[in-house]
N, CA, C and O atoms as a GROMACS GRO file, in nm:
protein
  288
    1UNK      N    1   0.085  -0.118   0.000
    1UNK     CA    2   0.000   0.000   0.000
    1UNK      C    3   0.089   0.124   0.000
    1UNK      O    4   0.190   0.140   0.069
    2UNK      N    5   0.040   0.201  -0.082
    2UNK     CA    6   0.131   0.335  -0.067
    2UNK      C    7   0.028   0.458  -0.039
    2UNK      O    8  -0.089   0.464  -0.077
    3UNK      N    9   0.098   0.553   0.035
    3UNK     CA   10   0.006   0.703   0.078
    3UNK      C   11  -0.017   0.802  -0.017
    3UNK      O   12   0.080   0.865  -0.060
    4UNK      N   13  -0.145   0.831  -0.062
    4UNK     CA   14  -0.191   0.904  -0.187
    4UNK      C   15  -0.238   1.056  -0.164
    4UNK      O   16  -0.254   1.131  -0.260
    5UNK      N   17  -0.259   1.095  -0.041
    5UNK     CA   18  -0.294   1.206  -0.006
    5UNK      C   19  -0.295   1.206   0.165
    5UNK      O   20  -0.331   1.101   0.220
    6UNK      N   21  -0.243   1.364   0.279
    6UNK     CA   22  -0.265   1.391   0.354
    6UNK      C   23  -0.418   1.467   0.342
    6UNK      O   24  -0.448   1.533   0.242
    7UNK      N   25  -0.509   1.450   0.454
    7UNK     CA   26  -0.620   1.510   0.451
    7UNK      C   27  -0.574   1.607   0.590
    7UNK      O   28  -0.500   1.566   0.679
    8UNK      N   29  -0.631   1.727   0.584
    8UNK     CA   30  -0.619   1.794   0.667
    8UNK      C   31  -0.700   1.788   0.838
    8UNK      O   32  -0.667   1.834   0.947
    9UNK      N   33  -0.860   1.679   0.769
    9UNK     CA   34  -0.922   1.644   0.905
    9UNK      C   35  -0.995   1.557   0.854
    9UNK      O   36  -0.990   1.530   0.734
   10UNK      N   37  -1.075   1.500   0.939
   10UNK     CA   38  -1.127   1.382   0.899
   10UNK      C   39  -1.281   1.387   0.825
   10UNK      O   40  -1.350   1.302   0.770
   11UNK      N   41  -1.296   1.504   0.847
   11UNK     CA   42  -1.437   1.484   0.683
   11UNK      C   43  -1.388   1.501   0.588
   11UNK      O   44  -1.443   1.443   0.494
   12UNK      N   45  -1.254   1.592   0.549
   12UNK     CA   46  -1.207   1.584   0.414
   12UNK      C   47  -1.157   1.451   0.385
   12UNK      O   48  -1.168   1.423   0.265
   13UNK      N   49  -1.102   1.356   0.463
   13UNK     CA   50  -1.053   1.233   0.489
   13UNK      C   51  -1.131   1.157   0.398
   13UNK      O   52  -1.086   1.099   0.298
   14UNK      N   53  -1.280   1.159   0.446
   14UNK     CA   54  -1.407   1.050   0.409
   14UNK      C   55  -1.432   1.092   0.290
   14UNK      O   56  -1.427   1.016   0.193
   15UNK      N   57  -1.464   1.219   0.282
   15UNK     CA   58  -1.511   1.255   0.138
   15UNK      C   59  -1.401   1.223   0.006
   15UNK      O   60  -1.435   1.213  -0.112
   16UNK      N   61  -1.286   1.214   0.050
   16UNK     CA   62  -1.170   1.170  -0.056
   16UNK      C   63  -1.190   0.988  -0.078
   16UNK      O   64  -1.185   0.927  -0.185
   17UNK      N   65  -1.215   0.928   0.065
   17UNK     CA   66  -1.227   0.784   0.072
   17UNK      C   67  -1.330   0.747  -0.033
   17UNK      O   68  -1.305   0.658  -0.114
   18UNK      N   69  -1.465   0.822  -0.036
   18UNK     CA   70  -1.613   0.762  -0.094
   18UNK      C   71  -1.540   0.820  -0.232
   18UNK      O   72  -1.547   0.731  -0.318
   19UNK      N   73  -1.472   0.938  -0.282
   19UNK     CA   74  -1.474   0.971  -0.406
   19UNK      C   75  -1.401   0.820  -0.504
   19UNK      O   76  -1.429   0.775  -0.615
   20UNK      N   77  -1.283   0.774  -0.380
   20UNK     CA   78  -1.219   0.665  -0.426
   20UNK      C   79  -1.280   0.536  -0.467
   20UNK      O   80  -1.251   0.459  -0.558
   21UNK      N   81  -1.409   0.533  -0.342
   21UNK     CA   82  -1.432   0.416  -0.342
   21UNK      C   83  -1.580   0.378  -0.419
   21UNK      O   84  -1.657   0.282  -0.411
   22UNK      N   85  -1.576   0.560  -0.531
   22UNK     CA   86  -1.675   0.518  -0.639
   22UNK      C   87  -1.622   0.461  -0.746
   22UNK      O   88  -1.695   0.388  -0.813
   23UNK      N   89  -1.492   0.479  -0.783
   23UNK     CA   90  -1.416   0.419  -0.859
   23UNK      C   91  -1.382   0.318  -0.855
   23UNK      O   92  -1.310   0.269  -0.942
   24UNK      N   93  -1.431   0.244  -0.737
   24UNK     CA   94  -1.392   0.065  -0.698
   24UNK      C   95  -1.248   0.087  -0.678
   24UNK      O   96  -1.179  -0.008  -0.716
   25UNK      N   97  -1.183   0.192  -0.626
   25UNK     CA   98  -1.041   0.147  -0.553
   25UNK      C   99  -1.041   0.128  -0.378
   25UNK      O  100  -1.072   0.225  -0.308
   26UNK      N  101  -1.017   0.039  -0.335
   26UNK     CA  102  -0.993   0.046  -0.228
   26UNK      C  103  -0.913   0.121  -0.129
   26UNK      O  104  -0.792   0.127  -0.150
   27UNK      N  105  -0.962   0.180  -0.020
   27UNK     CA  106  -0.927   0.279   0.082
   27UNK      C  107  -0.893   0.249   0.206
   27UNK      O  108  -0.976   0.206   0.287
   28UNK      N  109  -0.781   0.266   0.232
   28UNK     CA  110  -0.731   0.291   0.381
   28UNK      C  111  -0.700   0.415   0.467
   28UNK      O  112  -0.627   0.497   0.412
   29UNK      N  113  -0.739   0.444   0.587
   29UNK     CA  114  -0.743   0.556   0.626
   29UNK      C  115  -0.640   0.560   0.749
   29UNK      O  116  -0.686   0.503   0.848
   30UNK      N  117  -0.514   0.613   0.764
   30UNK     CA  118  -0.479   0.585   0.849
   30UNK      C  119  -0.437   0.695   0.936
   30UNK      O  120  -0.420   0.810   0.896
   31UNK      N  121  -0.419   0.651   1.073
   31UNK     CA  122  -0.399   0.764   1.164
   31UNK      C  123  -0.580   0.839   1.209
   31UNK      O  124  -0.615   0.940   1.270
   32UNK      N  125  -0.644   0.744   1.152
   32UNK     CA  126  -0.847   0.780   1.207
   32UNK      C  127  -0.856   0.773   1.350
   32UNK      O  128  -0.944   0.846   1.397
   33UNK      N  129  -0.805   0.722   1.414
   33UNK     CA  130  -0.850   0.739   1.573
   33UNK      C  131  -0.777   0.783   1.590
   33UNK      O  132  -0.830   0.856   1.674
   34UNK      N  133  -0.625   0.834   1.586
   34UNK     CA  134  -0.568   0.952   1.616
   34UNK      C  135  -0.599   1.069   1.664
   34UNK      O  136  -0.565   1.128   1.766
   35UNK      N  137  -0.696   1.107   1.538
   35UNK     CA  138  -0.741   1.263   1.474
   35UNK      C  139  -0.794   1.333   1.642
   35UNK      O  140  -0.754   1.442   1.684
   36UNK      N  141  -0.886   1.241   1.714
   36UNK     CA  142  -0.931   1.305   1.811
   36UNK      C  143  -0.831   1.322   1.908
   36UNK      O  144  -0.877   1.399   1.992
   37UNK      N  145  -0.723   1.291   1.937
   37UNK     CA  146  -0.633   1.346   2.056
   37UNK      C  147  -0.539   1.435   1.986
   37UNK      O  148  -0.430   1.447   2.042
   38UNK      N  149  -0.554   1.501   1.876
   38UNK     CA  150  -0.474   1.601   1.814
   38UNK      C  151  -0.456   1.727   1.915
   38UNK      O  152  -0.343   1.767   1.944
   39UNK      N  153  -0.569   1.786   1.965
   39UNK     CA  154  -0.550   1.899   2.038
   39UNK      C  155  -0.480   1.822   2.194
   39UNK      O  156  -0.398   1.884   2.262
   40UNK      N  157  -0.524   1.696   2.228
   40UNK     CA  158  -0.474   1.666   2.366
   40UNK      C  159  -0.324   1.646   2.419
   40UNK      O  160  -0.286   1.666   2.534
   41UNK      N  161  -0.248   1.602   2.308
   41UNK     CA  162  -0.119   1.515   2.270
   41UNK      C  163  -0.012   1.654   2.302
   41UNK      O  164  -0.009   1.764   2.246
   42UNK      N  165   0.054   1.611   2.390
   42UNK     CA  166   0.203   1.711   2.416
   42UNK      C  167   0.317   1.659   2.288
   42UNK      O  168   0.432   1.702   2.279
   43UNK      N  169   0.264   1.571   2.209
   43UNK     CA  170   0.359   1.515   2.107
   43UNK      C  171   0.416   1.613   2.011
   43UNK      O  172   0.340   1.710   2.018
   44UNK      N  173   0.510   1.638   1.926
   44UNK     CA  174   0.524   1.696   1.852
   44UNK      C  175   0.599   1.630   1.742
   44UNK      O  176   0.658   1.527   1.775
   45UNK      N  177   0.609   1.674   1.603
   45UNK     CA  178   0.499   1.759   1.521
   45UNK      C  179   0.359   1.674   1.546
   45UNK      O  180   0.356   1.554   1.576
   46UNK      N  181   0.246   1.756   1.529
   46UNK     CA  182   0.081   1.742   1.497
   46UNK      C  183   0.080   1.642   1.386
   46UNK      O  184   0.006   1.544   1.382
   47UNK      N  185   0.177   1.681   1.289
   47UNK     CA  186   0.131   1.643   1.140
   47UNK      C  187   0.129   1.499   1.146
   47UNK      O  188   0.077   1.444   1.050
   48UNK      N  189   0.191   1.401   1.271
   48UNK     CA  190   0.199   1.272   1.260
   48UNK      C  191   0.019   1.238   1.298
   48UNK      O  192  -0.023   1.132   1.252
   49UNK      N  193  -0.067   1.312   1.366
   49UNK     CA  194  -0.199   1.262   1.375
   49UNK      C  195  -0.302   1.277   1.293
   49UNK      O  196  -0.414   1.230   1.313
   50UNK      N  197  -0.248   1.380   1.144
   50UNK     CA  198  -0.312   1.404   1.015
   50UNK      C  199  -0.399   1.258   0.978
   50UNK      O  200  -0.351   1.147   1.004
   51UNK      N  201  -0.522   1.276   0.920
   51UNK     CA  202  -0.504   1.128   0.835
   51UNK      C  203  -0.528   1.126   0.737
   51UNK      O  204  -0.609   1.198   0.677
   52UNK      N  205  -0.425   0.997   0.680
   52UNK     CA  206  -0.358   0.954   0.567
   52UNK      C  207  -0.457   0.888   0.448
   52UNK      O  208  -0.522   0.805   0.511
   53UNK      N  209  -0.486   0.884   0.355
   53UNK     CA  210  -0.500   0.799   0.248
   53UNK      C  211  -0.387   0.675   0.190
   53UNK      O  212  -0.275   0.681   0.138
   54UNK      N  213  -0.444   0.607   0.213
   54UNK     CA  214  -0.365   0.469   0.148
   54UNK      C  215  -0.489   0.414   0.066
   54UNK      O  216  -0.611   0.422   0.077
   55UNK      N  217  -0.375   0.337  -0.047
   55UNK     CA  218  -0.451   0.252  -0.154
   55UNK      C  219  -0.352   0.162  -0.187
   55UNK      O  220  -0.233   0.181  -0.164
   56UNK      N  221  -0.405   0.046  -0.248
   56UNK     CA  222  -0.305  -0.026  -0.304
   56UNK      C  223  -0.174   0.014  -0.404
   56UNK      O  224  -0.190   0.115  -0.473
   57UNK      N  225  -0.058  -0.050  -0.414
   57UNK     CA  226   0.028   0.065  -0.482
   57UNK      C  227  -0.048   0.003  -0.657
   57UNK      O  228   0.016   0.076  -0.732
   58UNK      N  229  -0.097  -0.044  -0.708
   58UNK     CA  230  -0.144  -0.086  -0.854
   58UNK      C  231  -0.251   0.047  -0.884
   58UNK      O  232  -0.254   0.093  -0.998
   59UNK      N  233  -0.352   0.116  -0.759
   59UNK     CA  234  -0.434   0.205  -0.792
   59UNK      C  235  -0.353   0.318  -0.748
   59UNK      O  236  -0.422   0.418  -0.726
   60UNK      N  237  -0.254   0.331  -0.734
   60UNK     CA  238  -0.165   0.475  -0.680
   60UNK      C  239  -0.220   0.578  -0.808
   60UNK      O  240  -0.313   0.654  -0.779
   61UNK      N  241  -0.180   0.583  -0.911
   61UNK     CA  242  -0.168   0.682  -1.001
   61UNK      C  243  -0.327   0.689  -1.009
   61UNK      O  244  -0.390   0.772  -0.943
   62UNK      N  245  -0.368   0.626  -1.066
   62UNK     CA  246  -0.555   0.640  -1.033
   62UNK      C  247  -0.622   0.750  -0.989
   62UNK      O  248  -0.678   0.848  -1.041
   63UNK      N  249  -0.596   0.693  -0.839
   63UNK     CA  250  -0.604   0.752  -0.706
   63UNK      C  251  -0.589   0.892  -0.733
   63UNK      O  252  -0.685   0.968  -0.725
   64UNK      N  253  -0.446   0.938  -0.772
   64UNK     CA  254  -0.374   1.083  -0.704
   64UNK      C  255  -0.471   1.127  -0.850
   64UNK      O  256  -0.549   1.219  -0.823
   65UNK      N  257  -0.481   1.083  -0.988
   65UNK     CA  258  -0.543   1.117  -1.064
   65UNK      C  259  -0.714   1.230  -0.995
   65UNK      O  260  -0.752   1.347  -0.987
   66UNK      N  261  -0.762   1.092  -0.966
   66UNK     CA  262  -0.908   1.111  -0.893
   66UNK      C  263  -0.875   1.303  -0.754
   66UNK      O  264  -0.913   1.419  -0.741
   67UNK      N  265  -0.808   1.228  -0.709
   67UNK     CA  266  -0.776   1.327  -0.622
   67UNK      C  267  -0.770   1.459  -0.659
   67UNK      O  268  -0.852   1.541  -0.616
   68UNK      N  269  -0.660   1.497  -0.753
   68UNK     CA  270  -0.571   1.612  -0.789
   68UNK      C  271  -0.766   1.696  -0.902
   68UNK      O  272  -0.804   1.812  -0.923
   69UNK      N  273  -0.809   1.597  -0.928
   69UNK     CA  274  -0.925   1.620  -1.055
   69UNK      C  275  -1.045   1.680  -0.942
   69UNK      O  276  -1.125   1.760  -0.990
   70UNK      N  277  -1.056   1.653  -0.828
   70UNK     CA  278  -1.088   1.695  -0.736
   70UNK      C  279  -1.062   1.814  -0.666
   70UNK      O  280  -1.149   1.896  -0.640
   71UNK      N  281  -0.995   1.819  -0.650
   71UNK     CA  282  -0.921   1.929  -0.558
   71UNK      C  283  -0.889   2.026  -0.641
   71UNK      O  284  -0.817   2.113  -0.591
   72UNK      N  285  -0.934   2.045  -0.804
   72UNK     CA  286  -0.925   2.180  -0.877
   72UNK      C  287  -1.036   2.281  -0.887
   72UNK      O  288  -1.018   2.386  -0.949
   0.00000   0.00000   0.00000
């Protein structure tokens, strides 16, 4: 699996997942239960509790396709 996009929170997260997963590519979301201890966490950087898009690496280009066609 390779990472196809950072989402900034987790509804942009979902709404990227369903756009994917009209295309019949499969979606992984990672770092989803994270998202809620973002403000709690003395951790640093934040950006590790972002969550991630993963897809298989065969739908990678697809994917960032779908994405980037999106996000214009």
């Amino acid at each position: 699996m390779t990472r196809v996009y950072t989402a900034r929170n987790l509804p942009e997260a979902h709404l990227i997942k369903n756009l994917l997963e009209q295309e019949e590519i499969e979606v992984y979301i990672k770092n989803e239960k994270l998202v809620s201890v973002l403000g709690e966490s003395p951790l640093s950087p934040t950006y590790m509790f972002y969550p991630e898009i993963w897809v298989n690496d065969e739908d990678r280009e697809r994917a960032i396709t779908i994405i980037q066609r999106n996000n214009q």
